[in-house]
N, C-alpha and C positions, 0 to 999 in steps of 0.2 A: 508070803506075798503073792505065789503064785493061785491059792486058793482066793485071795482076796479080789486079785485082779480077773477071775475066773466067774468071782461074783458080782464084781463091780469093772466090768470094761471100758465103763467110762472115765474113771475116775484118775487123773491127770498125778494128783499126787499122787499114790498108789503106784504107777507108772514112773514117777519120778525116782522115787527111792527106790523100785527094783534097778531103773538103770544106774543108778548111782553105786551100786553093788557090784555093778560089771565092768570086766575091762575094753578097751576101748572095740575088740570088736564084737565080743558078746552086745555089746549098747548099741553100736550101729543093725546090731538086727532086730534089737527088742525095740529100738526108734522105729523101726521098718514097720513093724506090727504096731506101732501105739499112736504111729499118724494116720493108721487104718480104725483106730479105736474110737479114738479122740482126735478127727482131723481140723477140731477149730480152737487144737490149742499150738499157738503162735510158738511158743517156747520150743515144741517138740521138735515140728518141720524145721526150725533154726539148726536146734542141736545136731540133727539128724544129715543135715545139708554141711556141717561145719565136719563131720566125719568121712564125708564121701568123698570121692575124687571130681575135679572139675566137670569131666562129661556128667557123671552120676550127679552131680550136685546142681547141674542146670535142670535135669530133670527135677529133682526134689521139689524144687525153686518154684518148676514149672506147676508143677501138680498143687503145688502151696499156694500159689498164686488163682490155681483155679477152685482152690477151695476155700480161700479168702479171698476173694477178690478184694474187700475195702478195708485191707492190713495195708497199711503204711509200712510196717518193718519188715516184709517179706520182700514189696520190691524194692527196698532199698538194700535188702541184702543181694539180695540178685544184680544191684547195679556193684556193687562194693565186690562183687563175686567177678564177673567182665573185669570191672577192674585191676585186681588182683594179680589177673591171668595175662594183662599186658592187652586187653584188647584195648581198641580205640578210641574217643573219647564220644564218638558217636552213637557207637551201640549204648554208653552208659545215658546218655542224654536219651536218647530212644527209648529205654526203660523208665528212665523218670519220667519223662512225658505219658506213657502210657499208664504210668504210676499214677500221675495228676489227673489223669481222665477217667480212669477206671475207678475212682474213690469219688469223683464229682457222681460217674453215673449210679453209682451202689450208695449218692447221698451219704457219705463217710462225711461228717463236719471234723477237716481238722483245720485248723487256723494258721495265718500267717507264722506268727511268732513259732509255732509247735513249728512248722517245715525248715524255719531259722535254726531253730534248735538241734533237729535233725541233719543240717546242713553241717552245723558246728560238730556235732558227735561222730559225726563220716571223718571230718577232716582229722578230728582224734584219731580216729582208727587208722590214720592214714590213707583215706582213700578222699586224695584232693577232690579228683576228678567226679568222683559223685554228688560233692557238697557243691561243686560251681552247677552241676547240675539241675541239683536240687533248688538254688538259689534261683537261676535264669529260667525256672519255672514257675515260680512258688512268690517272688521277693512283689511280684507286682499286686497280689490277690487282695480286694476290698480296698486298694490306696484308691483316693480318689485322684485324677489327672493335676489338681492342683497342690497337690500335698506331697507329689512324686520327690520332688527336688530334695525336699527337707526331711523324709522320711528318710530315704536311701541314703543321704549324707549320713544322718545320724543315725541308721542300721551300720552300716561301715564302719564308725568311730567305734560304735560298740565293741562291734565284734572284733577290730585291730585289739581294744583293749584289752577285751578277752586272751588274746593271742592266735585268734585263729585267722589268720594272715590269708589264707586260699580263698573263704568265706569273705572276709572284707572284699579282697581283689576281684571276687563274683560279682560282689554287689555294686561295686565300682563300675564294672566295667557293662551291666545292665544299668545302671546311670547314666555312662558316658553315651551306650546308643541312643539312649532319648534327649539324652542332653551333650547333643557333642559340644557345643560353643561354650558350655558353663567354666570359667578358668578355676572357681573356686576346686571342683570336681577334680580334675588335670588334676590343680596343686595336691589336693587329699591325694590322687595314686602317687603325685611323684612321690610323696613322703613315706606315703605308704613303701613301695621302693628301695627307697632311698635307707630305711630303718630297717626291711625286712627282707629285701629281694635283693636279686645278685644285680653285677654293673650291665649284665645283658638287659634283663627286665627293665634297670632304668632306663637305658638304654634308646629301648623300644617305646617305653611311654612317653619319654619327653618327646621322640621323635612324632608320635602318633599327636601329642600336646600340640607342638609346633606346626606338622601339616597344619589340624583344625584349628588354631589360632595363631595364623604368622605374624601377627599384627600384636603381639605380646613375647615382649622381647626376653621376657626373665626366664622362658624354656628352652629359647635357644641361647643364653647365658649360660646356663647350669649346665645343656646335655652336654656344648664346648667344653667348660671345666672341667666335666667327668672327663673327659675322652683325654683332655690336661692332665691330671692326674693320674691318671690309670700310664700315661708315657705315648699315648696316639697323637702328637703333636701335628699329624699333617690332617689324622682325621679334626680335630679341634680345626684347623683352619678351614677345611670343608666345611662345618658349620656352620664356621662363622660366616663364611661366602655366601651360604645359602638365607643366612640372617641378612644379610646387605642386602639382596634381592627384594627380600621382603618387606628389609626395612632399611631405606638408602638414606633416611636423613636422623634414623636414631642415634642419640648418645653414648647410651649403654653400651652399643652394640661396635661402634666406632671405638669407643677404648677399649672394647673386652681384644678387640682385634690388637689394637696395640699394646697392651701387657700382655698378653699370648707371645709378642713379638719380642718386646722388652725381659721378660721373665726367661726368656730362651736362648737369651743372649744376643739378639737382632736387630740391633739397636737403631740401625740406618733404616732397618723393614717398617719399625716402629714411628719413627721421623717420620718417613714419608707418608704412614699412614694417619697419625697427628696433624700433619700439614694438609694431606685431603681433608679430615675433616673439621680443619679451620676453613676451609672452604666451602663444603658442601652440607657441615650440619655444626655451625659455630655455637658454642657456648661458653660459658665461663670456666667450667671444671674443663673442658676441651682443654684451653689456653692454661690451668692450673698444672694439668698433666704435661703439656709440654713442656714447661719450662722445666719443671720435674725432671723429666728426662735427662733437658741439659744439665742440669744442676747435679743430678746422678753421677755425669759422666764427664762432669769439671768443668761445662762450659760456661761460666760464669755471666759470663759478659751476653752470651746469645740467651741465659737463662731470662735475664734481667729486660732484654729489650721485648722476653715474652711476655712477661708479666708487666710492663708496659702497654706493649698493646692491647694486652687483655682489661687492663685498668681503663685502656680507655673507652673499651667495648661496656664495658660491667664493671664501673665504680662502687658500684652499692654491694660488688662483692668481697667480702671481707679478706678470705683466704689468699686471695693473691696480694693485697697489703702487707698481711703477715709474712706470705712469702719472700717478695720484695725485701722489707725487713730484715726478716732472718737470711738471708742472702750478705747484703752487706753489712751483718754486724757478726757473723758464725763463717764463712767461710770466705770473705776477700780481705786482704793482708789490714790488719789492727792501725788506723790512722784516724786525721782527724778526716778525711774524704769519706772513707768509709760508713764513718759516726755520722755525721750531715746527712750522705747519702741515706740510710735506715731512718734516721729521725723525721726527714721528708716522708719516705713510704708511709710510715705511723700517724702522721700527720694528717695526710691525705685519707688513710683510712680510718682517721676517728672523726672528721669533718662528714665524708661518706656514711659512715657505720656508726653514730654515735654510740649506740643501745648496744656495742658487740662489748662484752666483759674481757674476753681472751686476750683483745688489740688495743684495751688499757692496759693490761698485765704485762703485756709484751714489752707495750713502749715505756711503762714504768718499770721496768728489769733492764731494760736500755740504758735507760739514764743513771740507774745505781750502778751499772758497770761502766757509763763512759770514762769517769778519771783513768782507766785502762787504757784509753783507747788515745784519747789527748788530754795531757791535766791540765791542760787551759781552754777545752774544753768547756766548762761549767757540767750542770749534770749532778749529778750524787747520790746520797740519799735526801738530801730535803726537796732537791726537783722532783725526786719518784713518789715521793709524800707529796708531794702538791698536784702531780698528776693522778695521785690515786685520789684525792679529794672532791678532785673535780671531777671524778670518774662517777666517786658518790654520789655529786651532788646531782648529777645529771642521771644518771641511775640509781634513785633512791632501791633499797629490797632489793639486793643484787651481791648474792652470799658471799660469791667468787673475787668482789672486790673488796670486801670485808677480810674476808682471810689472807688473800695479797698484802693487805694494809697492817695487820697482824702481825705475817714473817717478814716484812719488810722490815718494821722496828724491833723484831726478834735477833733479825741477820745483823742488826747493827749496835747489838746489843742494850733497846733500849727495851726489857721483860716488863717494867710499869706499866708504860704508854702502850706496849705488847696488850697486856692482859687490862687496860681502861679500853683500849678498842674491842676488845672481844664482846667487854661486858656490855656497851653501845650496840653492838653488830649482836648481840642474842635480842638487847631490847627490839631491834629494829628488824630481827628475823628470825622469830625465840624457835620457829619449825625448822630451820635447816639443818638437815644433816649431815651437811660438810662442815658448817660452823660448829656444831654439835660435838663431832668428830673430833674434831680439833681441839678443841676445848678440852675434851678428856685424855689425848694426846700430848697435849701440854700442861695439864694440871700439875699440883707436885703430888709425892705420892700419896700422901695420906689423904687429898683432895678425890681423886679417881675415883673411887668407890661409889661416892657422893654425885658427883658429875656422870657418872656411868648412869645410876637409878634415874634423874633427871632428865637423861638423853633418852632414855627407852619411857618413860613416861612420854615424851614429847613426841619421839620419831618411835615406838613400835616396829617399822618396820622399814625401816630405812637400810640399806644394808650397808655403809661407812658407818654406822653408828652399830649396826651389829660386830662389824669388824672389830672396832676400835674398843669392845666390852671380848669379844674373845682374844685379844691382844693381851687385856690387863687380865683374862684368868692365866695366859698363858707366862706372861711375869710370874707370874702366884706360884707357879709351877700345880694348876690345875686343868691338866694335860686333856681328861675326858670332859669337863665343862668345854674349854676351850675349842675342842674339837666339834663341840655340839652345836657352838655360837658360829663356827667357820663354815660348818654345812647350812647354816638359816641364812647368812652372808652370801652364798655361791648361789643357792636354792632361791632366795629371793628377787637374783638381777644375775643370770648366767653372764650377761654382757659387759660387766666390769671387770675390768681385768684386776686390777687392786687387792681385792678382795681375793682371788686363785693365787695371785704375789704372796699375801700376807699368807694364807694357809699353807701353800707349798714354804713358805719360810719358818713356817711352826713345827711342821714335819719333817724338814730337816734340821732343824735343831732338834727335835725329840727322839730322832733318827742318831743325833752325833753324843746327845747324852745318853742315848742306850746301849752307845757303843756298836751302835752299824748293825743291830742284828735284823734279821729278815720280817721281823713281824713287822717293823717301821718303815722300815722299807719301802714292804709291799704297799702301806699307807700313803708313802712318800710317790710312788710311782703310779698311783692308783688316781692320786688328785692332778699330775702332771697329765695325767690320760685327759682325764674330763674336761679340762681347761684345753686341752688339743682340742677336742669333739669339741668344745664350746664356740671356740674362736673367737675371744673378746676382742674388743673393739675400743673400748671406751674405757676411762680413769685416769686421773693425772698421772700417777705415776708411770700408768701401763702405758699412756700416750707421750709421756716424756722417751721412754727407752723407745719403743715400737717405731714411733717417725722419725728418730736419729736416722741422718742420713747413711752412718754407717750402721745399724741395723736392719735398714729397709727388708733387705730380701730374705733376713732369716725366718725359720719355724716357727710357731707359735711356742714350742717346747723351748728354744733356743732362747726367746724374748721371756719367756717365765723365767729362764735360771740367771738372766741378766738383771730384771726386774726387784 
């Protein structure tokens, strides 16, 4: 090698394999001679710099740099180098700047997307600070001024999905200077954040959010709740204070302040903050939440004259009908006053709310329980049959009073007139996935099979109709089908809770038939995770247990294992 390279001093391979021969400090001197040989080969000055000691290796860097000036990966090793060493994030910016210029003036064409690249491979190596660098250099080059917005958004996305979270948060936040006012942008960091970065960072972004956009209330929502959850309750109120300023006649902002108050036990802070803003920023859910409150806290009687006067603010709102309702028919003493009293609210709000499905369902589940309430009364099953009729008729294609009308003659044991309505309610709504559902739900069993292939022919992608096909592999005792139809059901509609119900009840049955052991387990604890992070919101079922007034305040894990 040594006669080779005596013949050939230029020649890089050559050079390469004698270093490769050496131990590490025989190679730092034969680098020493071979960047004096061959000084435009990139790899050498690299290696060579990667053996020396800090001082020595800015030199290398230095000398590298002036003998390429239009390498790209020499200054970027030199900013990777600063940084490394704890210096500041200035000096690395200062390199890459001169990196950018020095390549423009030696006519180096290297392209956006390559400096992205580069950007991304820093953060690999660990050196955040030169890829934000890099980016606040580079991320603007050939966009045109109108293409700014939507480029950078969706540079960002990329790169989040990449996983290089430093690079996103760069290009974000060269975004955010030219575009401070965009909320779309905001929301991309807060998420960004919020998936990737600690409670400080979020922190700081929502706060940054909210300066440039105080006039958007869901950042000063969100930063409050963090500061809620994390256990900073008085900082959460400072928020919200600074929200009121901004915004003194929001809604949002007016109850985030009283469930802050309410959730912390504050119940009178809460009141009086409800009652300001039945004042100062009245609406319907305002006057819903109040009486809530009371209703929470046993006051029946003041719940009821809220929901009153809110009826008479906002008739055409439903929810407080229902309220009304379920007030005196669920929690004041079983009479016939009681019964009358609910039957009016119902009344009131199906004359208001013809079109609402739920406040037929409610007032016909009314009437099949009043012989409870007074057996001279009237009421029963054939009034809730005549009230669901009419429900139909006035709401023709309205799934949800189809399947009422279904377990209403199920609960009273009439299975014929059960399954003639079903088969009406598919003619009349052959796409529904709740009717769907059902239908496969109640089939007998050698029926299922048949009604399952039917239901996925029609709904594909409905996920109660997914549910109700990995229910019947799981009768079957076909554990990993099952499992695979539970993940298309969750995957499809995170925000049904129904659907996290059924699967955590799979898992723990296949958890109790395996005898507890840990592989099921982890299965079992692993979907109550996800369903946490989910946070559903919506499903009959999940909505029956969830707004029970005595579940209201429990966890989302809490409402899974009662569901």
């Amino acid at each position: 090698l040594r006669k080779g390279l005596e013949a050939n001093p230029s020649s890089v391979t050559l050079w390469k394999t004698a270093i490769e021969l050496e131990d590490a400090e025989d190679a730092r001197v034969l680098l020493g001679v071979a960047v004096e040989k061959v000084p435009h080969s990139v790899e050498m000055w690299l290696a060579l710099a990667r053996l020396e000691t800090y001082e020595n290796a800015r030199k290398v860097l230095n000398r590298a740099r002036r003998a390429l000036p239009a390498e790209r990966a020499v200054w970027i090793a030199a900013a990777k180098l600063e940084e490394a060493h704890g210096q500041e994030s200035g000096i690395v910016d200062k390199i890459v700047d001169k990196a950018v210029r020095s390549l423009d003036k030696h006519d180096a064409v290297v392209s956006r997307a390559q400096w992205l690249k580069e950007a991304e491979a820093a953060e690999s190596a660990g050196a955040s600070l030169t890829a934000a660098a890099v980016v606040r250099h580079t991320v603007g080059l050939g966009v045109d001024p109108e293409d700014r917005f939507r480029t950078w958004s969706d540079d960002a996305a990329g790169a989040r999905e990449r996983g290089k979270v430093a690079t996103a948060r760069a290009i974000l936040a060269v975004a955010l200077s030219a575009f401070p006012t965009k909320r779309a942008l905001w929301t991309q960091a807060v998420e960004l954040e919020k998936s990737d970065g600690t409670r400080q960072s979020l922190d700081e972004v929502l706060a940054a959010a909210s300066e440039r956009l105080p006039r958007t209330e869901i950042f000063w929502l969100v930063r409050a709740k963090e500061r809620w959850i994390s256990g900073d309750i008085e900082g959460a109120r400072e928020v919200l204070g600074q929200a009121f300023e901004a915004n003194p006649d929001s809604e949002p902002v007016w109850l985030a302040a009283a469930k802050l108050e309410w959730e912390t036990g504050e119940a009178e802070r809460a009141r009086v903050l409800l009652r300001r803003a039945r004042d100062k920023a009245p609406t319907a859910r305002v006057y819903m939440k109040s009486a809530l409150l009371e209703r929470e806290n046993g006051n029946f009687d003041d719940a009821l004259d809220l929901v009153e006067e809110g009826i008479m603010n906002y008739p055409d709102f439903a929810k407080l009908h229902m309220m009304g309702g379920q007030i005196c028919s669920e929690d004041l003493e079983k009479s016939k006053y009681s019964l009358d009293r609910a039957r009016k609210f119902y009344q009131r709000g199906l004359t208001s709310c013809p079109k609402n499905a739920v406040l037929w369902t409610l007032a016909s589940q009314l009437e099949e329980r009043a012989p409870s309430y007074d057996r001279n009364g009237g009421g029963g099953v054939t009034k809730a049959r005549s009230l669901l009729e009419l429900a139909r008729l006035k709401n023709p294609c309205t799934p949800e009073l189809w399947v009422e009308a279904v377990r209403l003659e199920r609960r009273a044991g009439n299975d014929k007139l059960a399954s003639a309505l079903m088969a009406r309610a598919l003619q009349e709504c052959p796409s529904s996935g709740l009717l769907l559902a059902e239908n496969i739900a109640t089939a007998p069993r050698p029926e299922q099979k048949s009604r399952s292939a039917d239901a996925i022919k029609r709904c594909p992608d409905d996920p109660r109709v997914i549910s109700a096909v990995a229910n019947l592999f799981a009768s079957d005792r076909k554990y990993e089908k099952a499992r695979k139809w539970f993940e298309r059901a969750v995957a499809l509609d995170p925000d049904l809770g129904d659907s996290w119900a059924r699967y955590y009840a799979f898992e723990m049955e296949v958890e109790s038939l395996a005898g507890g052991k840990n592989k099921d387990e982890a299965k079992k604890d692993v979907v109550q995770k996800r369903c946490i992070s989910s946070e559903p919101k919506h499903g009959e079922l999940w909505c029956a247990v969830a707004k029970a007034m005595a579940n209201r305040r429990k966890s989302t894990g809490d409402k899974l294992d009662l569901v």
